[in-house]
N, C-alpha and C positions, 0 to 999 in steps of 0.2 A: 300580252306585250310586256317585256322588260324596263322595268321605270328605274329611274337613277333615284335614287332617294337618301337625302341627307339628318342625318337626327343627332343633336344636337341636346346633349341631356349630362349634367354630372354626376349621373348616376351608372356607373357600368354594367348593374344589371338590367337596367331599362333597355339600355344599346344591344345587351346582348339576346333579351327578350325580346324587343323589337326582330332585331336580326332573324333572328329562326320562325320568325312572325311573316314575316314580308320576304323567306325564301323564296328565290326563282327572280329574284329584282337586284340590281346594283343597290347594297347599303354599304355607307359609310359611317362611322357613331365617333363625333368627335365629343370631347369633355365640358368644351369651356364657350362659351359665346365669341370670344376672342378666336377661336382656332374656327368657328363656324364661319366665321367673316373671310377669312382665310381664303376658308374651301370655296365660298359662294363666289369670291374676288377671280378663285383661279378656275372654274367648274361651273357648268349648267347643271342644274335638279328640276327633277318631274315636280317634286314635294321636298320641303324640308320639314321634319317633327322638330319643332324648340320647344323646352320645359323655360315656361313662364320666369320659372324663380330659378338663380344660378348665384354662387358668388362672384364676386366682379363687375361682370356684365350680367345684367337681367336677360331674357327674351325679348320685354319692351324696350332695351336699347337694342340689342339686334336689328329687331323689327323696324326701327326709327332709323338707323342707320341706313340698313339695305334698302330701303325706301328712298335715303334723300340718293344712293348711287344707283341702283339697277331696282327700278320700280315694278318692274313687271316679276320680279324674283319675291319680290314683296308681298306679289297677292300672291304666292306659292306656298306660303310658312302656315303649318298648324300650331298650335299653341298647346302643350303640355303641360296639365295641372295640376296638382295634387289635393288642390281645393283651400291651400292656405294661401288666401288671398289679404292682401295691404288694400288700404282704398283706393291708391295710385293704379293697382295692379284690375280691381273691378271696373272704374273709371276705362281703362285700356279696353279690357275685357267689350265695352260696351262700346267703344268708339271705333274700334274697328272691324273691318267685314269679317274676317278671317276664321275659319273655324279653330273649335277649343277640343281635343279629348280631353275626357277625366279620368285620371289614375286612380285605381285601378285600372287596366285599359280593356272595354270588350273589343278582342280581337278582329272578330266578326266585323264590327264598325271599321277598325284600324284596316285591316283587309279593302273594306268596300272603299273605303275614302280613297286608298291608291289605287283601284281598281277603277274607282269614275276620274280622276283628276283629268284635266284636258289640257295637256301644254299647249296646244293650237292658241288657245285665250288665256290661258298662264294666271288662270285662276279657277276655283270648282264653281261648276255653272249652277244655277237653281236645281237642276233637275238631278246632281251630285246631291244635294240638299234635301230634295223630295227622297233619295234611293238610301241614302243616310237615314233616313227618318221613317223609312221601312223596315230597314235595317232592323233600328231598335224597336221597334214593336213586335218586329219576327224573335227578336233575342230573347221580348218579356214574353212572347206566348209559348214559346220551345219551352223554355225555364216551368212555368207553368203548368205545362203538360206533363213535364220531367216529373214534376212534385206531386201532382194527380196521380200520376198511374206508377209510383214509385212504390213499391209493395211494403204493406205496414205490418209488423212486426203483430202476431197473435198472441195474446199473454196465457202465458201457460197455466195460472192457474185461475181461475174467475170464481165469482163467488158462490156459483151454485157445486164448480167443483169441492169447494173448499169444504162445502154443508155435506156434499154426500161423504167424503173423507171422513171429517169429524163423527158421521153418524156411524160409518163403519166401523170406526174403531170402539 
């Protein structure tokens, strides 16, 4: 099913990575927390992606804002991080429900989170939560396996070579 999905990042390669990420969905990639409010003011979304830290407007004021106007848009927002977090910003972080990625983003994740969102309850239910949380575990054993059975390079010359060589000569 086709999700409307808003992101929300001052970053334009984020928007534009996102985008080719969440092909096959309505994306929109606005710059500024100021133009997100905009869109959300004039536009319903399955999901919004906001990056945490922005200049001007943070995410946490977004998020504070679209809350005191259209609440139920409110539990819709993920929160985009790069992990350089102010105390104000972990504080947030802690206080409300709303899920976080971490930039670098595993797509895989980004994928599934639009893939369970439920607009019926206009927020990602527990069991979004549990399928996320499989997610990454499927991401660290794939990874794993990659690295196991990634075929190791045989060194050409070993030390018994090296003795018969020497003795040859």
């Amino acid at each position: 099913m086709t999700k409307r999905i808003l992101i929300i990042d001052d970053e334009p390669l984020v928007g534009r990575l996102l985008r080719r990420a969440l092909k096959g969905n309505v994306v929109t990639h606005v710059q500024s927390a100021e133009a997100g409010l905009e869109r959300i003011a004039a536009e319903s979304y399955d999901l919004v992606l906001c990056d945490l830290s922005m200049p001007q407007m943070s995410g946490m004021d977004l998020y504070e804002n679209v809350r005191s106007t259209s609440g139920e848009m409110a539990d819709r927002i993920v929160f985009m991080t790069g992990g350089a977090f102010t105390t104000e910003a972990v504080r947030f972080i802690e206080r409300v429900p709303n899920e976080t990625l971490d930039k670098p983003f595993d797509l895989a994740r980004v994928r599934a989170l639009v893939n369970e969102t439920t607009v019926a309850k206009g927020n990602l239910t527990a069991v979004t939560r549990e399928n996320l949380t499989e997610v990454d575990q499927n991401t660290k054993t794939v990874a794993k396996l990659e690295e196991s059975t990634r075929p190791r390079a045989r060194p050409l010359v070993t030390g018994q070579n090296v003795k018969r060589f020497t003795t040859a000569v």
